[in-house]
ZATORVO-771974 format. One record per residue (C-alpha): x, y, z. Coordinates in steps of 0.05 Angstrom, whole numbers, padded with zeros to 5 digits, always signed. Layout:
REM ZATORVO-771974
XYZ ...
***
This chain:
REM ZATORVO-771974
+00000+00000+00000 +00034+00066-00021 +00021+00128+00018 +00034+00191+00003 +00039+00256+00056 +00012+00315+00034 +00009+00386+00060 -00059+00408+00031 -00067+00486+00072 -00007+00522+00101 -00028+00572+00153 +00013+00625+00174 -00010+00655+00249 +00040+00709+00284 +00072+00697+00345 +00121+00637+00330 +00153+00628+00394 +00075+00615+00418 +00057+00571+00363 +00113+00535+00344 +00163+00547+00406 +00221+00575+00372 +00236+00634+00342 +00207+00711+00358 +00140+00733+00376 +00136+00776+00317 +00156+00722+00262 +00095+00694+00232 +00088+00614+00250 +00076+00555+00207 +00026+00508+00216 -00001+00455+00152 -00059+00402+00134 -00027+00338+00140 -00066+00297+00100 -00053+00227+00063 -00065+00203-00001 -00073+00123+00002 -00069+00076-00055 -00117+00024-00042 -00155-00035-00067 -00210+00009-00079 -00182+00065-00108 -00146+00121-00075 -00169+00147-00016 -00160+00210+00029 -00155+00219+00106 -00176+00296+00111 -00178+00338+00060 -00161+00402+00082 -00168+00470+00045 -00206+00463-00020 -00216+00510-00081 -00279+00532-00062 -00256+00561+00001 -00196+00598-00041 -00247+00625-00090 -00290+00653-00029 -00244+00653+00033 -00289+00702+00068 -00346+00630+00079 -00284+00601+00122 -00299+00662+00172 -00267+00726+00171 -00239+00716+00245 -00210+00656+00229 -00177+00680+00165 -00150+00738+00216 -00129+00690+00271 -00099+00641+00225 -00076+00678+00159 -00079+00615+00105 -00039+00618+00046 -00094+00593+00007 -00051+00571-00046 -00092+00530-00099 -00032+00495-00110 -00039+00460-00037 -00093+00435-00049 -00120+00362-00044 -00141+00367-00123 -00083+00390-00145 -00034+00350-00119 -00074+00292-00131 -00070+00315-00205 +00008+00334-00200 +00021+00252-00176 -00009+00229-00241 -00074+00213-00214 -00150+00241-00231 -00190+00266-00186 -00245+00212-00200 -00197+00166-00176 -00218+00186-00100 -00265+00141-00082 -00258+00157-00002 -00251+00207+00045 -00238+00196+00103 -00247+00238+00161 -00206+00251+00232 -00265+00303+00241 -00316+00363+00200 -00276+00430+00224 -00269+00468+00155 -00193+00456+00156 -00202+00378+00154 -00263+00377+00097 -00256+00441+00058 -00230+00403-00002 -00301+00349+00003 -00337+00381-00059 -00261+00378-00108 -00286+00303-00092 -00365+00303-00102 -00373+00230-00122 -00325+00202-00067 -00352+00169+00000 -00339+00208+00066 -00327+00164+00125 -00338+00197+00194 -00358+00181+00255 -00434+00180+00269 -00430+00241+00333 -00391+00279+00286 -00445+00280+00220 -00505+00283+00276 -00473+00348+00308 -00446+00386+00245 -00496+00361+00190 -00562+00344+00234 -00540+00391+00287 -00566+00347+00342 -00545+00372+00390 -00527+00441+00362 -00455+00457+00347 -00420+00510+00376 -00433+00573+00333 -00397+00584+00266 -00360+00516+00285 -00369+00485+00218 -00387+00511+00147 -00441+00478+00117 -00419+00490+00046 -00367+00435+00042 -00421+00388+00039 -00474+00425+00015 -00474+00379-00050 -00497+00315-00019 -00448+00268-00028 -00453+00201+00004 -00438+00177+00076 -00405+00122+00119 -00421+00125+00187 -00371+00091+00246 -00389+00084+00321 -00345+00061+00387 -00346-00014+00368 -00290-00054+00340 -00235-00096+00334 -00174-00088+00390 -00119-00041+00363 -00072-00026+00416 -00112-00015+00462 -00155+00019+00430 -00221+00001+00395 -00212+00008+00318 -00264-00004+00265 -00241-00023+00194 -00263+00045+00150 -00268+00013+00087 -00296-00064+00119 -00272-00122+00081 -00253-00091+00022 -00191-00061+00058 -00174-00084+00128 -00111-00043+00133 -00146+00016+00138 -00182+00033+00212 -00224+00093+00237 -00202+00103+00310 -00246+00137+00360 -00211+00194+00402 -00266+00237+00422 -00250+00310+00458 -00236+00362+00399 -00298+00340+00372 -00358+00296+00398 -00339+00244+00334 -00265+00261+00324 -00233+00195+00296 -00165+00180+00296 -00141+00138+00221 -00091+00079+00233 -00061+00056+00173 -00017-00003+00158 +00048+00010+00125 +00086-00058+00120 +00094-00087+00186 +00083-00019+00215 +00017+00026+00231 +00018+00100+00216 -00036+00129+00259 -00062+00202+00237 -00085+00230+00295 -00121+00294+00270 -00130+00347+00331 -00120+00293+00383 -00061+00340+00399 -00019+00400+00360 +00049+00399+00381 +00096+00334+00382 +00120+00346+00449 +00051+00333+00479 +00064+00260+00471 +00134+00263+00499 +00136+00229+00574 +00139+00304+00600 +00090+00334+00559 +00092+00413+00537 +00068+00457+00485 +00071+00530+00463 +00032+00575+00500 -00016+00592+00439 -00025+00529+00429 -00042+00510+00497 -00094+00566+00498 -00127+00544+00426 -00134+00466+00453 -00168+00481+00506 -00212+00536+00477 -00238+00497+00414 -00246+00431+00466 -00317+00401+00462 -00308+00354+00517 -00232+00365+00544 -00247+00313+00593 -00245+00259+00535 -00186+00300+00497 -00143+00295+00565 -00168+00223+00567 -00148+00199+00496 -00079+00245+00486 -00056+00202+00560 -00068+00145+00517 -00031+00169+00454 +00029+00183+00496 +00026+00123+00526 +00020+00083+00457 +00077+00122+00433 +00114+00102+00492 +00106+00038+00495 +00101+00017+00420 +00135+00072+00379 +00174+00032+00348 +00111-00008+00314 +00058+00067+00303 +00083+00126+00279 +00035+00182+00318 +00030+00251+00287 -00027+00314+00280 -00057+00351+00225 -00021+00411+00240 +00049+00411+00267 +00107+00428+00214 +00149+00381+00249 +00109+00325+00257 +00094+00336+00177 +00162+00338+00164 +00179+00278+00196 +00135+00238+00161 +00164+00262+00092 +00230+00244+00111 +00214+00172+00130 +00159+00168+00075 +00119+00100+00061 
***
């Protein structure tokens, strides 16, 4: 199974020293979209799509705060589609998408893929698409799936996987391939754990931003700190399931390579040691 890591929304937020603990407070900091492209036996498929063309063509349906706060590149160049097309590939290749959670920076690029499958957890599509119970104002924009594309729904119920209880995202077809629960960000955030030879990549979305949270004496930037705990929808559950990342990087790092949608370094990492 090839796997490819892609970068798919660079953001751009000042204060670097409180976002990505080094440099000065008045350098802008760098934050991405880690998403991956997987080549499967059903096609390709995607685990977050981040940034799409329709939110570059009409940034101001993102938010304008969060454009502010945040200060995307919006690059069209980033984007899912496009890289998808610059590996050889069309876009009607995607036949999944698959979801750590619905926050406009993980589905934005849903309608470049309007005949592929999105896989989420079942909380997540009853808060942000049935609204039961109500999201959090402004929390998620509507539009990225405003064109009715067709859904997978997961719950809590699975196979073992470390520990933790994984549910194959694409069933028989592709067992390889699990949707991990790790509620906290979000009611349905999902975790993706993906076999890469006799190892697991596990994509862990927002379950955490900065790689040092899962080191045995956790820290993070002060920003970031602030931003965890403000976006939290229950941080009960996020403490909860980030003590049992670390502890699954701990005691089987050698066998799951953990990282999060938005940390440069965890990004980079990835790249270097790519599957």
């Amino acid at each position: 199974m090839k796997i490819h890591h892609l970068n798919t929304g660079t953001m751009c937020p000042m204060g670097r020293r409180l976002v990505n603990g080094t440099g000065s407070l008045f350098q802008r900091a760098r934050m991405v979209c880690h998403c991956l492209l997987i080549e499967t036996h059903d096609g390709l498929a995607l685990v977050d799509t981040g940034i799409g063309l329709g939110d570059i063509a009409t940034p101001d349906r993102l938010g304008k705060r969060w454009l502010r706060q945040t200060a995307p590149k919006l690059d069209p160049a980033e984007t899912a589609l496009q890289q998808v097309r610059a590996l050889g590939y069309s876009p009607a290749d995607v036949r999944h998408l698959l979801l750590t959670h619905l926050d406009r920076d993980h589905a934005g690029g849903v309608p470049d893929f309007p005949h592929a499958a999105i896989h989420v957890h079942r909380a997540e599509y009853d808060m942000a698409v049935l609204r039961k119970p109500a999201p959090p104002e402004g929390r998620y924009i509507t539009g990225q799936w405003s064109h009715g594309p067709s859904w997978s729904f997961y719950g809590e119920a699975g196979e073992d996987w470390f520990g933790f209880k994984g549910v194959r995202a694409l069933g028989d077809r592709e067992g390889d391939i699990l949707m991990i629960p790790l509620a906290g960000h979000t009611l349905g955030h999902c975790g993706i754990a993906v076999r890469s030879g006799d190892k697991w990549l596990l994509h862990a979305g927002d379950s955490y931003f900065h790689h040092a949270q899962l080191d045995a004496s956790p820290r993070a930037p002060l920003m970031l700190r602030y931003f965890q705990r403000k976006v939290d929808m229950d941080r009960k559950a996020r403490i909860a399931n980030q003590a049992r990342l670390r502890e699954l990087k701990l005691s089987h790092g050698g066998r799951v390579t953990i990282f999060n949608s938005h940390d440069p370094v965890d990004y980079e990492n990835c790249r270097c040691g790519a599957h």
